[in-house]
NUDOLUM-174794 format. One record per residue (C-alpha): x, y, z; residue in one letter. Coordinates in nm, 4 decimals. Each point is the difference from the previous one (the first is absolute). Layout:
BEGIN
[r [X Y Z] "A"];
...
END
This chain:
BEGIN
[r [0.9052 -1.9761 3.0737] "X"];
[r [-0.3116 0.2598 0.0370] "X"];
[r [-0.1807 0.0955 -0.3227] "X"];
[r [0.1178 0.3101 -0.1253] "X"];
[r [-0.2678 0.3062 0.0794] "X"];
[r [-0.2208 0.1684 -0.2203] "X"];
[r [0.0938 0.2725 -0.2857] "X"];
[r [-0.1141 0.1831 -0.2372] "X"];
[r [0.1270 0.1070 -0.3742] "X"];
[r [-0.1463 0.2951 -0.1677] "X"];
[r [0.0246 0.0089 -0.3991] "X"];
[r [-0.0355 0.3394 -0.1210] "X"];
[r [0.0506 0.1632 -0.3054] "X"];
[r [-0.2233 0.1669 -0.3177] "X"];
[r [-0.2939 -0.1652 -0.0646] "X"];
[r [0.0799 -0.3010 -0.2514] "X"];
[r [0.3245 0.0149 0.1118] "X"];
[r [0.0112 -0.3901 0.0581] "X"];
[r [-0.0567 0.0125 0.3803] "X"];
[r [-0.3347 -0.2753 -0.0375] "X"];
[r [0.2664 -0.2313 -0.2048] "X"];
[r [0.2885 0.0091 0.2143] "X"];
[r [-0.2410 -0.0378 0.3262] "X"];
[r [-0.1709 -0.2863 -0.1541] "X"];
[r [0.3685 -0.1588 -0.0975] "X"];
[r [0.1244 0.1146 0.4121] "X"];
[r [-0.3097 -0.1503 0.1275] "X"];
[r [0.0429 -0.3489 -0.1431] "X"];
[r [0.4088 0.0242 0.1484] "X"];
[r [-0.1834 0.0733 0.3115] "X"];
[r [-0.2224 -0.2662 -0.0031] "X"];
[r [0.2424 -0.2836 -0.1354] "X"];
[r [0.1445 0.0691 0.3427] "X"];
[r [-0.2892 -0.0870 0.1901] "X"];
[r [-0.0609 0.3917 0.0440] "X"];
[r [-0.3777 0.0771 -0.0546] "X"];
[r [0.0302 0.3593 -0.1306] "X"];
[r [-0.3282 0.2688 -0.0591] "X"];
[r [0.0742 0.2020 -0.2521] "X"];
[r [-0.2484 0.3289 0.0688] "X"];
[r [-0.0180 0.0845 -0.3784] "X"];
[r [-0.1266 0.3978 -0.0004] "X"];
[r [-0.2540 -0.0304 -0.2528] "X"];
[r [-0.2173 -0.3272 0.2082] "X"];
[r [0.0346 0.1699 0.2766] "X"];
[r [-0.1069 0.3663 -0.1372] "X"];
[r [-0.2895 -0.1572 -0.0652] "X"];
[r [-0.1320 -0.1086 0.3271] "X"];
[r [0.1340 0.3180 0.1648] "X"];
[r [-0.0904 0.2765 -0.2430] "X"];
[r [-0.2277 -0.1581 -0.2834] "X"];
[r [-0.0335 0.2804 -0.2284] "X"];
[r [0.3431 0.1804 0.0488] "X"];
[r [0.0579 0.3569 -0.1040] "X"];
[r [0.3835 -0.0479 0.0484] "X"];
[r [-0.0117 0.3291 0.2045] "X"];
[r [0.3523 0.0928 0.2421] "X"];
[r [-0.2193 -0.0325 0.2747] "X"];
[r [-0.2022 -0.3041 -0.1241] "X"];
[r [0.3332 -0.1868 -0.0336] "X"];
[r [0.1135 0.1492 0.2954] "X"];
[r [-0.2633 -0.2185 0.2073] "X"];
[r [0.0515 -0.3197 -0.2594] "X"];
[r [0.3555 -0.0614 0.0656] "X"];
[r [-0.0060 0.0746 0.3754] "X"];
[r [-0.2553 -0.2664 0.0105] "X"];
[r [0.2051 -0.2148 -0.2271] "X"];
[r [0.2756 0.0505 0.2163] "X"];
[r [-0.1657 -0.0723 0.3229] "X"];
[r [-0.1476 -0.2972 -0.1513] "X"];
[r [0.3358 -0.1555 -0.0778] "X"];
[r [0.1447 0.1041 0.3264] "X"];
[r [-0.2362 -0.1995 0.1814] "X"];
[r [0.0442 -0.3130 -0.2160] "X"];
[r [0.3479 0.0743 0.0619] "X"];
[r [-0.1159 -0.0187 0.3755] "X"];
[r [-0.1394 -0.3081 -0.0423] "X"];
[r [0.2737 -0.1767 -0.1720] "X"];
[r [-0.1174 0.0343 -0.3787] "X"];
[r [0.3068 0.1416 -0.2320] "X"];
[r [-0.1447 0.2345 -0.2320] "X"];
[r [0.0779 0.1066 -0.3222] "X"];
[r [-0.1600 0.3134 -0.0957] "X"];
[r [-0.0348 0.0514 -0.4063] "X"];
[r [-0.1171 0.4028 0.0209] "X"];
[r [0.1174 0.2761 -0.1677] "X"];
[r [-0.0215 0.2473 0.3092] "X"];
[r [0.1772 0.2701 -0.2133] "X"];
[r [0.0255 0.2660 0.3302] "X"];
[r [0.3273 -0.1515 0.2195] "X"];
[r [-0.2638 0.1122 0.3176] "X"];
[r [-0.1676 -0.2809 -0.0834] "X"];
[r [0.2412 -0.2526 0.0044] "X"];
[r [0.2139 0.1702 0.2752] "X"];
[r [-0.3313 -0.0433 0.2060] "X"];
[r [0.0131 -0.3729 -0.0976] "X"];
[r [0.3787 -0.0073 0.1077] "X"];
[r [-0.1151 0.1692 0.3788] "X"];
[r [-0.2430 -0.2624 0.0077] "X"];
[r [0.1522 -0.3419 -0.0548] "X"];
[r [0.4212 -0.0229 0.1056] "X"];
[r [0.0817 -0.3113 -0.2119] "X"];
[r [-0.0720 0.2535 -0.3503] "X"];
[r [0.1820 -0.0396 -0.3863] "X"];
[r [-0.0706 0.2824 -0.1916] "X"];
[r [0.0406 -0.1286 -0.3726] "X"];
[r [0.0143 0.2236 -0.2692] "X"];
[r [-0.1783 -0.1059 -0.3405] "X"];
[r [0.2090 0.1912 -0.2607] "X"];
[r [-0.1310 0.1152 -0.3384] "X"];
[r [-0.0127 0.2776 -0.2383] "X"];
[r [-0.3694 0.1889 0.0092] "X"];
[r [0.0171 -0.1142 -0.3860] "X"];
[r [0.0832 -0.3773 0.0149] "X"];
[r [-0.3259 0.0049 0.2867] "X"];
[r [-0.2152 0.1582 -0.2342] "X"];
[r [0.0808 -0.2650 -0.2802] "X"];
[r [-0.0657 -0.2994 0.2434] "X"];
[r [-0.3292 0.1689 0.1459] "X"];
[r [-0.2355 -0.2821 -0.0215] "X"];
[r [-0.2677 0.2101 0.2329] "X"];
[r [-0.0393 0.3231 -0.2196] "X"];
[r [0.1237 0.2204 0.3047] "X"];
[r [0.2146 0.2123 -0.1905] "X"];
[r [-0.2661 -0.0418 -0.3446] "X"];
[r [-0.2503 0.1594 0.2856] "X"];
[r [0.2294 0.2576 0.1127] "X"];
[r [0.1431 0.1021 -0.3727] "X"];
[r [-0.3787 0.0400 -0.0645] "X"];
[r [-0.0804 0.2483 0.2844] "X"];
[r [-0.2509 -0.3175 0.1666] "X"];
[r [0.2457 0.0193 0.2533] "X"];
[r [0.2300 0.2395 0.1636] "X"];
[r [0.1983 -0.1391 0.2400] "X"];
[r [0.1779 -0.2844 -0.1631] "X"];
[r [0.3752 -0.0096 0.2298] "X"];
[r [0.2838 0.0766 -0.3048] "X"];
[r [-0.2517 0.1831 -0.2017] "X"];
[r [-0.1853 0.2682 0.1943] "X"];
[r [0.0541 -0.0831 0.3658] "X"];
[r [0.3434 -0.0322 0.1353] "X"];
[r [0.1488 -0.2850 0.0861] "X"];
[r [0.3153 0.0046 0.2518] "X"];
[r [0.2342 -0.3062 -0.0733] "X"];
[r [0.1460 -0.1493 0.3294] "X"];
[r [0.3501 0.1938 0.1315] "X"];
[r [0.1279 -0.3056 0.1539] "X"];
[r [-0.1901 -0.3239 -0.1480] "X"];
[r [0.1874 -0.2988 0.1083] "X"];
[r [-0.0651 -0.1475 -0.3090] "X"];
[r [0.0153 0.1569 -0.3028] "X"];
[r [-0.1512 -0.2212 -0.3161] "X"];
[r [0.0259 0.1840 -0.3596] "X"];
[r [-0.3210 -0.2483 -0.1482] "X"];
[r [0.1228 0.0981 -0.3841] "X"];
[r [0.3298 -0.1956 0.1005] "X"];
[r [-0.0738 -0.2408 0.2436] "X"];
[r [-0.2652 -0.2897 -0.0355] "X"];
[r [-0.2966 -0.0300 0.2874] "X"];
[r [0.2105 -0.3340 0.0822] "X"];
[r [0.3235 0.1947 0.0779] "X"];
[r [-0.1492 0.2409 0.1470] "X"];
[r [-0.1299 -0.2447 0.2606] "X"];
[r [0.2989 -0.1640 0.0240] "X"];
[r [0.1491 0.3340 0.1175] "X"];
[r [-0.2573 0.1114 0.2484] "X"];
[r [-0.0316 -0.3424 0.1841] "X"];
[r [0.4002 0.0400 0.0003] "X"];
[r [-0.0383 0.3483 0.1813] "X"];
[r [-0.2795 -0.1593 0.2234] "X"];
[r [0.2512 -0.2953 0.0738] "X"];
[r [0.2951 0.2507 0.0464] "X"];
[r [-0.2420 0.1802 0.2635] "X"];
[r [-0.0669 -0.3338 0.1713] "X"];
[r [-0.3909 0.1109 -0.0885] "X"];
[r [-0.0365 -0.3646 -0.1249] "X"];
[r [0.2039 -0.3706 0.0774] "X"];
[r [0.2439 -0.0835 -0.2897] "X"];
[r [-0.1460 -0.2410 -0.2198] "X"];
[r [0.2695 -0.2968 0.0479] "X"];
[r [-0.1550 0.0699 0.3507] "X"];
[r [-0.3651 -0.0382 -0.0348] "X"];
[r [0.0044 -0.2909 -0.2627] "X"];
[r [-0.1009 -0.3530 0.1604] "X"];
END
């Protein structure tokens, strides 16, 4: 039997919405099947690309095209990727989706007040006190998925389950070998 080909997950959601938990949680799934997963988290790699961000439309514009034509060629190359970005226009995961056939859109669920509770980075504290003014939920739009294939509501669902469900889509998908299947 031939290994199963390359995919990619993205998380999206409001910031603090638990997307970093539940990729961390999916990422150790994915690896407990002999999968070895990069996870492009947005913030490391907003960094590198665009070191002092100004969170402009056309400054994220250019990040997550590059995000997304850096996971399509791991993709390429045979690396399953889970992306763990908030990409809060649908163009920019829709270009991700044009990019990279073997795609789960998973939808982070949570009310804009539950993610400014758990906000452990001060991105909405910034954004409440005018230091920033693009903050997705808060200022700037941000356009939920019309279609995820997963949905995950993080105030009801632990990072575990949530896991569980997504490498249960990826399985349905044939994206990834059953576990009975890969276990020696």
């Amino acid at each position: 039997m031939s290994e199963p080909r390359a995919f990619a997950v993205w998380l999206t959601g409001l910031p603090a919405s638990g997307k970093s938990t539940i990729a961390a949680a999916l990422r150790a799934r994915l690896e407990a099947r002999n999968l070895r997963v990069e996870v492009l988290e947005s913030d490391a790699v907003r960094r590198v690309l665009t070191p002092a961000p100004s969170y402009s439309h056309e400054e994220r514009a250019f990040f997550y095209r590059a995000l997304a034509l850096m996971g399509s060629r791991m993709v390429a190359h045979g690396i399953p990727v889970l992306f763990d970005a908030t990409a809060n226009r649908r163009i920019y995961r829709d270009f991700a989706r044009s990019l990279i056939p073997r795609f789960l859109e998973v939808a982070v669920e949570c009310p804009l007040e539950v993610c400014m509770a758990r906000d452990r980075k001060g991105t909405y504290q910034k954004g409440l006190a005018g230091q920033s003014t693009t903050v997705p939920g808060l200022q700037d739009l941000y356009e939920p998925p019309l279609a995820p294939e997963v949905r995950i509501d993080s105030t009801r669902m632990t990072a575990a389950a949530a896991a569980d469900l997504i490498v249960a889509a990826l399985d349905e998908r044939r994206f990834t070998a059953p576990a009975s299947k890969t276990a020696r």
